[in-house]
Biopython code that builds the backbone (N, CA, C, O; Angstrom):
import numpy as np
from Bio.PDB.StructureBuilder import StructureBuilder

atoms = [
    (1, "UNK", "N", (176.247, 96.908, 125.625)),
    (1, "UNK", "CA", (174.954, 97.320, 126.112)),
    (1, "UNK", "C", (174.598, 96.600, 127.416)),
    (1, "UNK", "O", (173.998, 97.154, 128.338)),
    (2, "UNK", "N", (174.947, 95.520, 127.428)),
    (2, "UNK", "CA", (174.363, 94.183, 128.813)),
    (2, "UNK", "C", (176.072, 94.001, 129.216)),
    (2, "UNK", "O", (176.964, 93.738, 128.409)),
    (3, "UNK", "N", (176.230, 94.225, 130.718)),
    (3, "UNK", "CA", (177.075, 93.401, 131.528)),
    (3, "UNK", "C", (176.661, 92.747, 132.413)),
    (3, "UNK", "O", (175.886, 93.048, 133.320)),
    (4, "UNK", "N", (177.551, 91.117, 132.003)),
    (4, "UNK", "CA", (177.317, 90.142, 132.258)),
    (4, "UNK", "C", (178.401, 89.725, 133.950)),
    (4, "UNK", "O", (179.509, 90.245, 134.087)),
    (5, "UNK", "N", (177.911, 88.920, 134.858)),
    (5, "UNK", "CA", (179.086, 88.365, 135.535)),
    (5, "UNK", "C", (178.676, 86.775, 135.884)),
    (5, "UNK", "O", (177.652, 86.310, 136.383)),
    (6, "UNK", "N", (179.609, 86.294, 135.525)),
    (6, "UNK", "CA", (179.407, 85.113, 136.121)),
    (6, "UNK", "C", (179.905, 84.059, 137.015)),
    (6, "UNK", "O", (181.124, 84.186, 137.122)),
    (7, "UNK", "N", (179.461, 83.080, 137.694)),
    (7, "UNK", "CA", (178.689, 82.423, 138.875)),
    (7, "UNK", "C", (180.495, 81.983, 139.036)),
    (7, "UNK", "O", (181.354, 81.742, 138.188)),
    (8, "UNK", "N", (180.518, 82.025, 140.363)),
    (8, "UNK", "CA", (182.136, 81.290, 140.831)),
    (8, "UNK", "C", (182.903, 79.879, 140.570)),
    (8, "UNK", "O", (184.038, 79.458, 140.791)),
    (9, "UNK", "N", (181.514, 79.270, 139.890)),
    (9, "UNK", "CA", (182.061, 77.752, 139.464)),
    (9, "UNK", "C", (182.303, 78.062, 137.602)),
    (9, "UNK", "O", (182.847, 77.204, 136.906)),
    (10, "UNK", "N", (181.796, 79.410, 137.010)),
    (10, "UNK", "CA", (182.165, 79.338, 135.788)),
    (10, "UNK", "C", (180.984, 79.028, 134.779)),
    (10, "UNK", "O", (181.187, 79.308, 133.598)),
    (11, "UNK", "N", (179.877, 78.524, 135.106)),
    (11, "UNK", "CA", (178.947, 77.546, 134.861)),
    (11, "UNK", "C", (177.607, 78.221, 133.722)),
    (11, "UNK", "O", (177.059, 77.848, 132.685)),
    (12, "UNK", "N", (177.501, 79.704, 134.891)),
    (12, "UNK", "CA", (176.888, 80.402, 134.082)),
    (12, "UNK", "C", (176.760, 81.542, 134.316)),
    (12, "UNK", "O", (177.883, 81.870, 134.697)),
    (13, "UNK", "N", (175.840, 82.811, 134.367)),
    (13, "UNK", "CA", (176.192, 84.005, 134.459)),
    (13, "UNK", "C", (174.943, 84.552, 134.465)),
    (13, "UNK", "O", (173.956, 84.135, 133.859)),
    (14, "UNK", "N", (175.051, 85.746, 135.356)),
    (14, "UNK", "CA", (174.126, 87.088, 135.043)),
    (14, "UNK", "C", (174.070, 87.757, 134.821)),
    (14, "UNK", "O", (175.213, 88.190, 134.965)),
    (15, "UNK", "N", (173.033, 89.106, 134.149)),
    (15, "UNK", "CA", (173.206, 90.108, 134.085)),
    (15, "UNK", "C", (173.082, 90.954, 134.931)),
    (15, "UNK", "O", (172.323, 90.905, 135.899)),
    (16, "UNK", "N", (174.021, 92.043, 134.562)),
    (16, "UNK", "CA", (174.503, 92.751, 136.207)),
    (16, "UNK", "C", (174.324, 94.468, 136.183)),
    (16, "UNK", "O", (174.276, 95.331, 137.060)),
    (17, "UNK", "N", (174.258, 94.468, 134.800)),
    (17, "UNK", "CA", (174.113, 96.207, 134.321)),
    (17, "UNK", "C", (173.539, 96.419, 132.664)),
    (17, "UNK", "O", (173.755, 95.582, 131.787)),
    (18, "UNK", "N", (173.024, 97.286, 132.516)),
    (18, "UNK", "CA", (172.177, 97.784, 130.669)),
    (18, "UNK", "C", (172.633, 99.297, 131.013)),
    (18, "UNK", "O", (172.472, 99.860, 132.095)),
    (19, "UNK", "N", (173.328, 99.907, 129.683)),
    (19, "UNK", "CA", (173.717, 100.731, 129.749)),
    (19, "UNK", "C", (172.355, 101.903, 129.780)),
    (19, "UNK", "O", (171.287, 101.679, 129.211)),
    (20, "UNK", "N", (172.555, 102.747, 130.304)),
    (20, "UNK", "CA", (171.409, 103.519, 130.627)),
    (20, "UNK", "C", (170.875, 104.249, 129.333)),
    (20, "UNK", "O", (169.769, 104.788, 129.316)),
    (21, "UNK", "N", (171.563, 104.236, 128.464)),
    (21, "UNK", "CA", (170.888, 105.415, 127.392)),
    (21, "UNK", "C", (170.676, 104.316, 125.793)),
    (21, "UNK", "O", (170.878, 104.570, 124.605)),
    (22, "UNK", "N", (170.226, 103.170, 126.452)),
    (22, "UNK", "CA", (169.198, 101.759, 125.652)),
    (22, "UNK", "C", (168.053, 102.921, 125.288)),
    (22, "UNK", "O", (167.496, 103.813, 125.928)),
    (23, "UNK", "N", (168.014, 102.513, 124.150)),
    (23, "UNK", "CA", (166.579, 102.526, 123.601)),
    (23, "UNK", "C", (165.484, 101.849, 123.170)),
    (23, "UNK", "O", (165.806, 101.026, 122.312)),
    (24, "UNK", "N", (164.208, 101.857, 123.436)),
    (24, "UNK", "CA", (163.795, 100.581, 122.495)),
    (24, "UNK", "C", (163.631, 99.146, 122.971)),
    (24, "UNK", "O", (163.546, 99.130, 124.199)),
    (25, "UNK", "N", (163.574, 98.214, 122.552)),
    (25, "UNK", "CA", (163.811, 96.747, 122.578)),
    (25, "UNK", "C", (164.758, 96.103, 122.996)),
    (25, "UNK", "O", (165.595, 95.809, 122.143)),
    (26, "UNK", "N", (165.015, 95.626, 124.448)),
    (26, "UNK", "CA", (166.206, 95.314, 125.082)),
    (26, "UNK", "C", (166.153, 93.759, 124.935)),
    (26, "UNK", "O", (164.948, 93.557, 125.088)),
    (27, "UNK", "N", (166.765, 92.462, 124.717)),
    (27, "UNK", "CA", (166.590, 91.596, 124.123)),
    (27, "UNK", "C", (167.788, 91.033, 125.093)),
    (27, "UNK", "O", (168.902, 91.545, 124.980)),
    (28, "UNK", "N", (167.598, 90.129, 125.912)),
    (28, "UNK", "CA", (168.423, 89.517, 126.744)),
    (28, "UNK", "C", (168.756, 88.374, 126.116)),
    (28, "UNK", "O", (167.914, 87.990, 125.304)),
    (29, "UNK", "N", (169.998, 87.519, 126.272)),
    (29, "UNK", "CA", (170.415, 86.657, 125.221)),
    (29, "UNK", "C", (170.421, 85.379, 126.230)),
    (29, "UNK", "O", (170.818, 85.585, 127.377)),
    (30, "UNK", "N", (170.058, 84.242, 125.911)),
    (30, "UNK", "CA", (169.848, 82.995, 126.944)),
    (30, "UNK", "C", (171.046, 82.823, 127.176)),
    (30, "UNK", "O", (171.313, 82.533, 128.342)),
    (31, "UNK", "N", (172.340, 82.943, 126.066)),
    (31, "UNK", "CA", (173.384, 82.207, 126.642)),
    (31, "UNK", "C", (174.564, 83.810, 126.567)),
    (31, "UNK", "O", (174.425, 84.923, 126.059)),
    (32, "UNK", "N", (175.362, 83.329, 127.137)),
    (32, "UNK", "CA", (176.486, 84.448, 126.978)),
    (32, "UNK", "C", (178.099, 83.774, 126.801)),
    (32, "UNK", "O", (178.390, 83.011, 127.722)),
    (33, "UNK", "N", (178.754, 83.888, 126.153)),
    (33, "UNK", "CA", (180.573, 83.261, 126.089)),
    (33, "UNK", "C", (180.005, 81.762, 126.301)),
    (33, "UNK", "O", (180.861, 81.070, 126.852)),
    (34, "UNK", "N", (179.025, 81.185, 126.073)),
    (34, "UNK", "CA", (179.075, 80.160, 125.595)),
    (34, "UNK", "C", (178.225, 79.092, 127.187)),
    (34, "UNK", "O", (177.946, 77.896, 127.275)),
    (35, "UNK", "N", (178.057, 80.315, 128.238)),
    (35, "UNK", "CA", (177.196, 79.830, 129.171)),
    (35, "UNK", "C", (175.582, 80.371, 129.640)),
    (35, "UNK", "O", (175.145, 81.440, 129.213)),
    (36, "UNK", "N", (174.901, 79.615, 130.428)),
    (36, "UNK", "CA", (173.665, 80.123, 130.297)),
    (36, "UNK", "C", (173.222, 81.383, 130.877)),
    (36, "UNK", "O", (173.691, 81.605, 131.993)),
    (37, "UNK", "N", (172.624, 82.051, 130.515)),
    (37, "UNK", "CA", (172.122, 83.298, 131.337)),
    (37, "UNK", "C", (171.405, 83.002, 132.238)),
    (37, "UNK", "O", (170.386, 82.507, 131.758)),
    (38, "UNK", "N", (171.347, 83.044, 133.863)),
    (38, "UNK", "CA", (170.183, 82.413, 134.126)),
    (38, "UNK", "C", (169.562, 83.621, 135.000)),
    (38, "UNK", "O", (168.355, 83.695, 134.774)),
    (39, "UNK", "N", (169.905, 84.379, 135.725)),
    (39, "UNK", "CA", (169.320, 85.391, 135.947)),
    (39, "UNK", "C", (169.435, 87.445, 135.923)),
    (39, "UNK", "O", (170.277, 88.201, 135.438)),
    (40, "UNK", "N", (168.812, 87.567, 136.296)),
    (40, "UNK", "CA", (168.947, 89.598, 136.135)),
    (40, "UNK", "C", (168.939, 89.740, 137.276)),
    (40, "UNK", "O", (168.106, 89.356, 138.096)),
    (41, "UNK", "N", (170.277, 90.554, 137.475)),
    (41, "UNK", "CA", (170.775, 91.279, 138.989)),
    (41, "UNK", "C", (169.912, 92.023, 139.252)),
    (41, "UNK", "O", (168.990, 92.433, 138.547)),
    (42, "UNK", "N", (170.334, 92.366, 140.937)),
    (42, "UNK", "CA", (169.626, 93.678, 141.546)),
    (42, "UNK", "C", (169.976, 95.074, 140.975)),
    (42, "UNK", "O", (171.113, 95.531, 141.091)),
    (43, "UNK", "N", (168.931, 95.768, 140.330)),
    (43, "UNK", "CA", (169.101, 96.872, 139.889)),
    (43, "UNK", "C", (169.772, 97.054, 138.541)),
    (43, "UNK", "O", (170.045, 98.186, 138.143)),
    (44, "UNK", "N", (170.157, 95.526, 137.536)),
    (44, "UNK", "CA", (170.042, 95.571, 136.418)),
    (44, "UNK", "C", (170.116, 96.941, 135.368)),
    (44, "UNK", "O", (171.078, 97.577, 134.936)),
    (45, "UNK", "N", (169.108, 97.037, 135.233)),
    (45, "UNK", "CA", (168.488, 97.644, 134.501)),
    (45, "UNK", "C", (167.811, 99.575, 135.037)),
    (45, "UNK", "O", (167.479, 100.504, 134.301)),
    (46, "UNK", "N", (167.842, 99.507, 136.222)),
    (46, "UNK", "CA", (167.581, 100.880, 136.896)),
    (46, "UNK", "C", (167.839, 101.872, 136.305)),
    (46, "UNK", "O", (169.000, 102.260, 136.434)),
    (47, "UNK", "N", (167.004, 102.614, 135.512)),
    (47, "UNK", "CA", (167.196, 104.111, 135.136)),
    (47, "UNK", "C", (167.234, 103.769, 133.342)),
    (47, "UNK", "O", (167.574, 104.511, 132.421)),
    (48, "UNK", "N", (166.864, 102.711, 133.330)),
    (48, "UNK", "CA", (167.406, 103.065, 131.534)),
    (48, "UNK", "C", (165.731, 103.369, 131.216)),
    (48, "UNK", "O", (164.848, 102.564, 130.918)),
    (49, "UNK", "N", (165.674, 104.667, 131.378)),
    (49, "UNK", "CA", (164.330, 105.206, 130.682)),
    (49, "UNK", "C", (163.653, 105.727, 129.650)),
    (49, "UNK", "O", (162.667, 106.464, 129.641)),
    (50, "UNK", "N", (164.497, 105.116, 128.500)),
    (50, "UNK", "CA", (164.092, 105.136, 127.028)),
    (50, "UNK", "C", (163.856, 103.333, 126.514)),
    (50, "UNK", "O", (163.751, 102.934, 125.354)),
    (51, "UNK", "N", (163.826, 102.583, 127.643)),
    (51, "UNK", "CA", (163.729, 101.096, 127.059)),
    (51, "UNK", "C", (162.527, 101.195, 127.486)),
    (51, "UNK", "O", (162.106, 101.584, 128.575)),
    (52, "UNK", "N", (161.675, 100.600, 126.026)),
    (52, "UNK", "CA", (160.125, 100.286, 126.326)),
    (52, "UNK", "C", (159.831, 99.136, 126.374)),
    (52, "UNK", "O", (158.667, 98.861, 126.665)),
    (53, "UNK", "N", (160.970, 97.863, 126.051)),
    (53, "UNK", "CA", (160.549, 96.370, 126.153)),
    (53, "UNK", "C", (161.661, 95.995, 126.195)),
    (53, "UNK", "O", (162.744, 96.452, 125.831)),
    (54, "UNK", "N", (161.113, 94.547, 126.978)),
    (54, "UNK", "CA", (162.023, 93.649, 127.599)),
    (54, "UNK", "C", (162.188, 92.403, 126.403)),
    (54, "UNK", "O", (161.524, 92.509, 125.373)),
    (55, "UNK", "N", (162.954, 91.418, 126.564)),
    (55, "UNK", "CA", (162.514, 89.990, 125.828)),
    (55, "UNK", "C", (163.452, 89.370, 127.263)),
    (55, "UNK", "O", (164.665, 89.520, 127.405)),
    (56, "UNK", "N", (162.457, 88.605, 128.302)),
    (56, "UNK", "CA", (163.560, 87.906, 128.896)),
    (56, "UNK", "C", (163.380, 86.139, 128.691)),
    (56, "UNK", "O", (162.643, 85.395, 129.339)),
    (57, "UNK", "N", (164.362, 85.768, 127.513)),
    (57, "UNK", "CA", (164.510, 84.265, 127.643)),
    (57, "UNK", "C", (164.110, 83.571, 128.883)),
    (57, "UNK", "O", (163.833, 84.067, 129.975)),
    (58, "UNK", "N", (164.138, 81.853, 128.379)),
    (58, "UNK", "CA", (163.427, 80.687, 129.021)),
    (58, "UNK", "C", (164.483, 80.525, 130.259)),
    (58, "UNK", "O", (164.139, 79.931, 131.281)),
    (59, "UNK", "N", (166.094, 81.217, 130.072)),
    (59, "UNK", "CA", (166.718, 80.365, 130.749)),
    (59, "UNK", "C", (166.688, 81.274, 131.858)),
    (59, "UNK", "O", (167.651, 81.024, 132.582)),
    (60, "UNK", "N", (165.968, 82.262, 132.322)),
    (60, "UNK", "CA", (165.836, 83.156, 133.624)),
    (60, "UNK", "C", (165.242, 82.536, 134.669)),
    (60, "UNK", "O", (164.117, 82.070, 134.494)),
    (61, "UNK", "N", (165.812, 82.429, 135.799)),
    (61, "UNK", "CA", (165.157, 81.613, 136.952)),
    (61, "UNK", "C", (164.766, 82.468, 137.924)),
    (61, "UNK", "O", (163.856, 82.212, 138.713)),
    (62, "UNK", "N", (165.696, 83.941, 137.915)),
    (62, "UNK", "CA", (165.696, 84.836, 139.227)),
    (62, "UNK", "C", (166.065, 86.195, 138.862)),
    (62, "UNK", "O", (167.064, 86.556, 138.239)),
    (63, "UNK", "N", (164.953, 87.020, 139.419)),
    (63, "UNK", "CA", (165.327, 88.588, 138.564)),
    (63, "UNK", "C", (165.276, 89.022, 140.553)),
    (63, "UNK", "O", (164.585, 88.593, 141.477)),
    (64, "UNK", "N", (166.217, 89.894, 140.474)),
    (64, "UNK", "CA", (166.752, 90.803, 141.344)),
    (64, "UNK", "C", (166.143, 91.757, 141.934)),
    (64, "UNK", "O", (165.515, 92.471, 141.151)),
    (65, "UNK", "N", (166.067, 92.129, 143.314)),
    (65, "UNK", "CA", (165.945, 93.450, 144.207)),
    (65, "UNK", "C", (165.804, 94.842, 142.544)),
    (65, "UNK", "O", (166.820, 94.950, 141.857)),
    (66, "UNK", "N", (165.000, 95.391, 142.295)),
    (66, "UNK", "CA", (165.130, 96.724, 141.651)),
    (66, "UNK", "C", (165.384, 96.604, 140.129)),
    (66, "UNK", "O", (165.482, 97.569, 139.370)),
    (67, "UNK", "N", (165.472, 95.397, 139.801)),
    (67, "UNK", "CA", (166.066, 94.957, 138.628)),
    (67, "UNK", "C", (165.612, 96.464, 137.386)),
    (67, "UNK", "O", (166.336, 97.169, 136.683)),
    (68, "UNK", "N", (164.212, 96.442, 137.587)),
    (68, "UNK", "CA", (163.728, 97.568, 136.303)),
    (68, "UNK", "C", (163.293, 98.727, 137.103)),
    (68, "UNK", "O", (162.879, 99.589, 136.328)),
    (69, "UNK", "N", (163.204, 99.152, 138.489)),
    (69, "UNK", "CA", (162.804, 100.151, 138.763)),
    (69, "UNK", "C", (163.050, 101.214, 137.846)),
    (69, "UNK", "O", (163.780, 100.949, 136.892)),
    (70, "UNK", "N", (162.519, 102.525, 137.960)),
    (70, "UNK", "CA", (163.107, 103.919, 137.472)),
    (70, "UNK", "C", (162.889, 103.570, 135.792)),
    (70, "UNK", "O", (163.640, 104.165, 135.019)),
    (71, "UNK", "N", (162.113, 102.842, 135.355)),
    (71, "UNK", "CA", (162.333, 102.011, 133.558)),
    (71, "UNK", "C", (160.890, 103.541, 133.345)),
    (71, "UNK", "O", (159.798, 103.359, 132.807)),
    (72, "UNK", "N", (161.171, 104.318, 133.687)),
    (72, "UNK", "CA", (160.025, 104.779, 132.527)),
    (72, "UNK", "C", (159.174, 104.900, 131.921)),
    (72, "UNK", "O", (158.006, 105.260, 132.069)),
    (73, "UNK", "N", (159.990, 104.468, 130.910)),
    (73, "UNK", "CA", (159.432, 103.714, 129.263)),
    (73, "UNK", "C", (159.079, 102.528, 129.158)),
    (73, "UNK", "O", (158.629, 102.158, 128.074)),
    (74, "UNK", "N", (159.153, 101.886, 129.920)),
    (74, "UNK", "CA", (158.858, 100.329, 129.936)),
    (74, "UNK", "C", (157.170, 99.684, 129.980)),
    (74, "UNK", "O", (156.793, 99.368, 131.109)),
    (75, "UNK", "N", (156.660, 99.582, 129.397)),
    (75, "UNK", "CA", (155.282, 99.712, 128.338)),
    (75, "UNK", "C", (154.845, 98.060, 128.890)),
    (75, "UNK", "O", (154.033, 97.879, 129.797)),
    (76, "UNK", "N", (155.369, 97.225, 128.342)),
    (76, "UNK", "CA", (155.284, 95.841, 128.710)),
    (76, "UNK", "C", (156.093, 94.770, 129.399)),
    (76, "UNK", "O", (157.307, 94.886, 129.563)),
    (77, "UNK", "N", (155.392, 93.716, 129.800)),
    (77, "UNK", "CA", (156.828, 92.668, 129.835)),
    (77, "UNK", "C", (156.337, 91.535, 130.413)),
    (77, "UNK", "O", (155.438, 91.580, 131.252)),
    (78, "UNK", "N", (156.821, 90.568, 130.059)),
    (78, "UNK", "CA", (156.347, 88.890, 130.031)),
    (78, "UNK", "C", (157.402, 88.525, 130.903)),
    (78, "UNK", "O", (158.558, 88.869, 130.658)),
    (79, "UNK", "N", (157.011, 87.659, 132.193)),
    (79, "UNK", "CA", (158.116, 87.117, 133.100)),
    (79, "UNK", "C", (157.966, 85.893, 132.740)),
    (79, "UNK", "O", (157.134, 85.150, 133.262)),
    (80, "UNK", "N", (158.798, 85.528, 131.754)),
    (80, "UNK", "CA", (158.519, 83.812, 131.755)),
    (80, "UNK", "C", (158.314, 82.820, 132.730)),
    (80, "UNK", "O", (158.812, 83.123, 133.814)),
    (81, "UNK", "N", (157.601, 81.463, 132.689)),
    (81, "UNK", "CA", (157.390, 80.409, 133.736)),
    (81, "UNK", "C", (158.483, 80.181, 133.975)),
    (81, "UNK", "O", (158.468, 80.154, 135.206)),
    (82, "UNK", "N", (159.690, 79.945, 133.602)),
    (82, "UNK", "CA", (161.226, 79.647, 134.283)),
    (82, "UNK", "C", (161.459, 80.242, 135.382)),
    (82, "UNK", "O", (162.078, 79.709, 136.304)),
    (83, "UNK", "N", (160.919, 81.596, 135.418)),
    (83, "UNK", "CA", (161.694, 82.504, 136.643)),
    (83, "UNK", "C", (160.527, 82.108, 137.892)),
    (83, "UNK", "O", (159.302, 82.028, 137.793)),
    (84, "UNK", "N", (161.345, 81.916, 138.988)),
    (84, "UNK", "CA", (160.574, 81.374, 140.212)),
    (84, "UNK", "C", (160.153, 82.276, 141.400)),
    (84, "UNK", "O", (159.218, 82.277, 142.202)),
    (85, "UNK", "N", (161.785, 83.426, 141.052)),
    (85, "UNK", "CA", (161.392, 84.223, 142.168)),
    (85, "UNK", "C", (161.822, 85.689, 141.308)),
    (85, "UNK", "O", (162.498, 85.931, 140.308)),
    (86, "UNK", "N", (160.948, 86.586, 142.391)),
    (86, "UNK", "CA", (161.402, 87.814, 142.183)),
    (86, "UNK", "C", (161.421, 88.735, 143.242)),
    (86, "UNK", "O", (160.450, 88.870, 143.986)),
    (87, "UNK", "N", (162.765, 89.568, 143.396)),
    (87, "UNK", "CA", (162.618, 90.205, 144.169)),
    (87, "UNK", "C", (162.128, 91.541, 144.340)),
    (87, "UNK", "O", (161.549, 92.061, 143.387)),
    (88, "UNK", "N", (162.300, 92.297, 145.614)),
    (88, "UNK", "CA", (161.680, 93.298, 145.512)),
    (88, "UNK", "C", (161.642, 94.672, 145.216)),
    (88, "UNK", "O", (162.621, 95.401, 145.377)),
    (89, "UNK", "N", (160.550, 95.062, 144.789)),
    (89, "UNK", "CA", (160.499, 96.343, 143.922)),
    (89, "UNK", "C", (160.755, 96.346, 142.633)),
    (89, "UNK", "O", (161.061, 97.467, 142.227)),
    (90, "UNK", "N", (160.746, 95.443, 141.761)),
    (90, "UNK", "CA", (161.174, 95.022, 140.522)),
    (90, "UNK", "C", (160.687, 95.836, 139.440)),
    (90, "UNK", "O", (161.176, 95.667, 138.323)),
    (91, "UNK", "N", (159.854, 96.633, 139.608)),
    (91, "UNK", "CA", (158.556, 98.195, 138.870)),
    (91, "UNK", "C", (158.746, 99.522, 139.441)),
    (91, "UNK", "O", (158.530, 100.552, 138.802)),
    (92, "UNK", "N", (159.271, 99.486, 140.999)),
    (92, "UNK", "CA", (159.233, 101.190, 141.443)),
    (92, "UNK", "C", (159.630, 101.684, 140.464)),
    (92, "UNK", "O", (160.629, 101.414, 139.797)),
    (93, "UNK", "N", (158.497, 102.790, 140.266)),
    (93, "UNK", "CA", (158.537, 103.897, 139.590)),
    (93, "UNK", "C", (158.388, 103.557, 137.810)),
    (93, "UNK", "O", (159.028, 104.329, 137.097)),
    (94, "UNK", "N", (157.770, 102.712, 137.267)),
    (94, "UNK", "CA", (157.827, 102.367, 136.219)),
    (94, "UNK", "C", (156.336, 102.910, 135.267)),
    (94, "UNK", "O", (155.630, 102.311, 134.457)),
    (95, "UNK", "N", (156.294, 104.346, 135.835)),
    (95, "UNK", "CA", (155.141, 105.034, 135.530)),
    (95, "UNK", "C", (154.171, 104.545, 133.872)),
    (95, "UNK", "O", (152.945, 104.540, 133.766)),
    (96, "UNK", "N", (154.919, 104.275, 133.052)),
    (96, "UNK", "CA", (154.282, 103.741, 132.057)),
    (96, "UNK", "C", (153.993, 102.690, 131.852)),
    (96, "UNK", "O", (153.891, 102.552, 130.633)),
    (97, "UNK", "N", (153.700, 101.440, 132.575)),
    (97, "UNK", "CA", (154.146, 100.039, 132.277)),
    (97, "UNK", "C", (152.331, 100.079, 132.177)),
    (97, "UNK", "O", (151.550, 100.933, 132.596)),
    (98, "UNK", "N", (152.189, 99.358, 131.768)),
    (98, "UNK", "CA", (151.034, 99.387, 131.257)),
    (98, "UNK", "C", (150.037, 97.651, 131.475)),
    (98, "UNK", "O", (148.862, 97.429, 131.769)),
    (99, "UNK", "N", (151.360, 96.614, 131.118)),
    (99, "UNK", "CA", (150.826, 94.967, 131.136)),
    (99, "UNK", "C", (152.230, 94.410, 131.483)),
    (99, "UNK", "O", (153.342, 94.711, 131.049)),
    (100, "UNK", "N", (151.764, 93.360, 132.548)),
    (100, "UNK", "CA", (152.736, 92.524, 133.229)),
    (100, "UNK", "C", (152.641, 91.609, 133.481)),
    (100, "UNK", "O", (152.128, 91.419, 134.584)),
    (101, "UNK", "N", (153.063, 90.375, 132.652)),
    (101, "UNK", "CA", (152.550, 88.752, 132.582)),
    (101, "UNK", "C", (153.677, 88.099, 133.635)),
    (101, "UNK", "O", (154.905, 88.030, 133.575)),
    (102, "UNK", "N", (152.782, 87.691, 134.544)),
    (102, "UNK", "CA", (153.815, 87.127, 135.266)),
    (102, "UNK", "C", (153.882, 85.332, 135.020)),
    (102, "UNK", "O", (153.030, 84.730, 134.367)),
    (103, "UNK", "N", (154.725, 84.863, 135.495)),
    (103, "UNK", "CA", (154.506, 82.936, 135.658)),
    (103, "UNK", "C", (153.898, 82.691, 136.496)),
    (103, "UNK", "O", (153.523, 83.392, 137.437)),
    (104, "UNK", "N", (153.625, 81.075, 136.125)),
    (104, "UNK", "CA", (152.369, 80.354, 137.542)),
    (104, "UNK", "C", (153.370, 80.091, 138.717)),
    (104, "UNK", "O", (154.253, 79.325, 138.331)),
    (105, "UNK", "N", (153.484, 80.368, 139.672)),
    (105, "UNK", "CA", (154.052, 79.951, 140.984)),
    (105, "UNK", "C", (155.245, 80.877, 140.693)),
    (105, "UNK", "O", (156.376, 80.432, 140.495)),
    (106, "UNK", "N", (154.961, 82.091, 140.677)),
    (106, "UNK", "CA", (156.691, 83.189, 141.337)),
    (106, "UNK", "C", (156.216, 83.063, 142.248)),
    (106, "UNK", "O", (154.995, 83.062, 142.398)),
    (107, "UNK", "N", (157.220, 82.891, 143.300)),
    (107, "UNK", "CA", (157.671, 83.622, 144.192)),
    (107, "UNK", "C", (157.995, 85.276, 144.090)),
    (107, "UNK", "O", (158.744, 85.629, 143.179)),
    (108, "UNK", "N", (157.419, 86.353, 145.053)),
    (108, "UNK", "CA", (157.531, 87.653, 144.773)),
    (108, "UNK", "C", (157.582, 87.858, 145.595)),
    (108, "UNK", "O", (156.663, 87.509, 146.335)),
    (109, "UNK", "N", (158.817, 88.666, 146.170)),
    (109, "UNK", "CA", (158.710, 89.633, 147.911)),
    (109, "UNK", "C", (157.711, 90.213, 147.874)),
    (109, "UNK", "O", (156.693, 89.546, 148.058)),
    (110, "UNK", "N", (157.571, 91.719, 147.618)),
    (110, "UNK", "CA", (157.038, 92.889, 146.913)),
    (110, "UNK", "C", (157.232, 93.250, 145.588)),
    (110, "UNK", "O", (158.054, 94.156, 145.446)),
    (111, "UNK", "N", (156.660, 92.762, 144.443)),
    (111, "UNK", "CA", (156.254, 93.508, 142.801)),
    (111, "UNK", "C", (156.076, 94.595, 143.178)),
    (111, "UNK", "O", (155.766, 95.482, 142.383)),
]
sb = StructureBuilder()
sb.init_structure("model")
sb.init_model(0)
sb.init_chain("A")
sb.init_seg("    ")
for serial, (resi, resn, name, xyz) in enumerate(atoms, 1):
    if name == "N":
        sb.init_residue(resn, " ", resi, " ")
    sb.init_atom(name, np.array(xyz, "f"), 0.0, 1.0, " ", f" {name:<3s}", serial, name[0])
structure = sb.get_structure()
């Protein structure tokens, strides 16, 4: 469902793709093969428009250019205080989103 890639020293990893036809409750996992997750690529998640929620763990520091655009279904979502920055457009087109908790001090190009 989640592809992962990770960082050139081995150390830790991101997510890089969610298969588009997710339904439901997408549940990001802090660690992956035994390293940390620490952030969501650009465009992640783009187009999976039957996912209505996110869960993104403590260990997210940096969500990506487009990460959820085109989400649809995507109803809610809590950016934990870990994540510092976000890039831009991270909602285009996320016609249903309804509540969006962000952290104290992101950094945000354009939300």
């Amino acid at each position: 469902m989640l592809t992962f890639k990770f960082n050139k020293d081995n150390t830790a990893c991101v997510v890089t793709d969610c298969d588009q036809n997710v339904t439901g409750t997408v549940t990001i996992p802090d660690t992956y093969s035994g390293k940390d997750v620490v952030g969501i690529g650009k465009d992640a998640f783009n187009g999976c428009k039957n996912m209505t929620d996110v869960i993104i763990p403590d260990s997210i520091k940096k969500i990506g250019n487009r990460a959820f655009s085109f989400c649809t279904g995507l109803t809610n979502i809590v950016i934990p205080d870990s994540v510092k920055t976000a890039g831009e457009g991270i909602f285009i087109s996320c016609t249903s989103l309804k509540s969006v908790v962000l952290s104290y001090g992101i950094s945000a190009e354009r939300i």
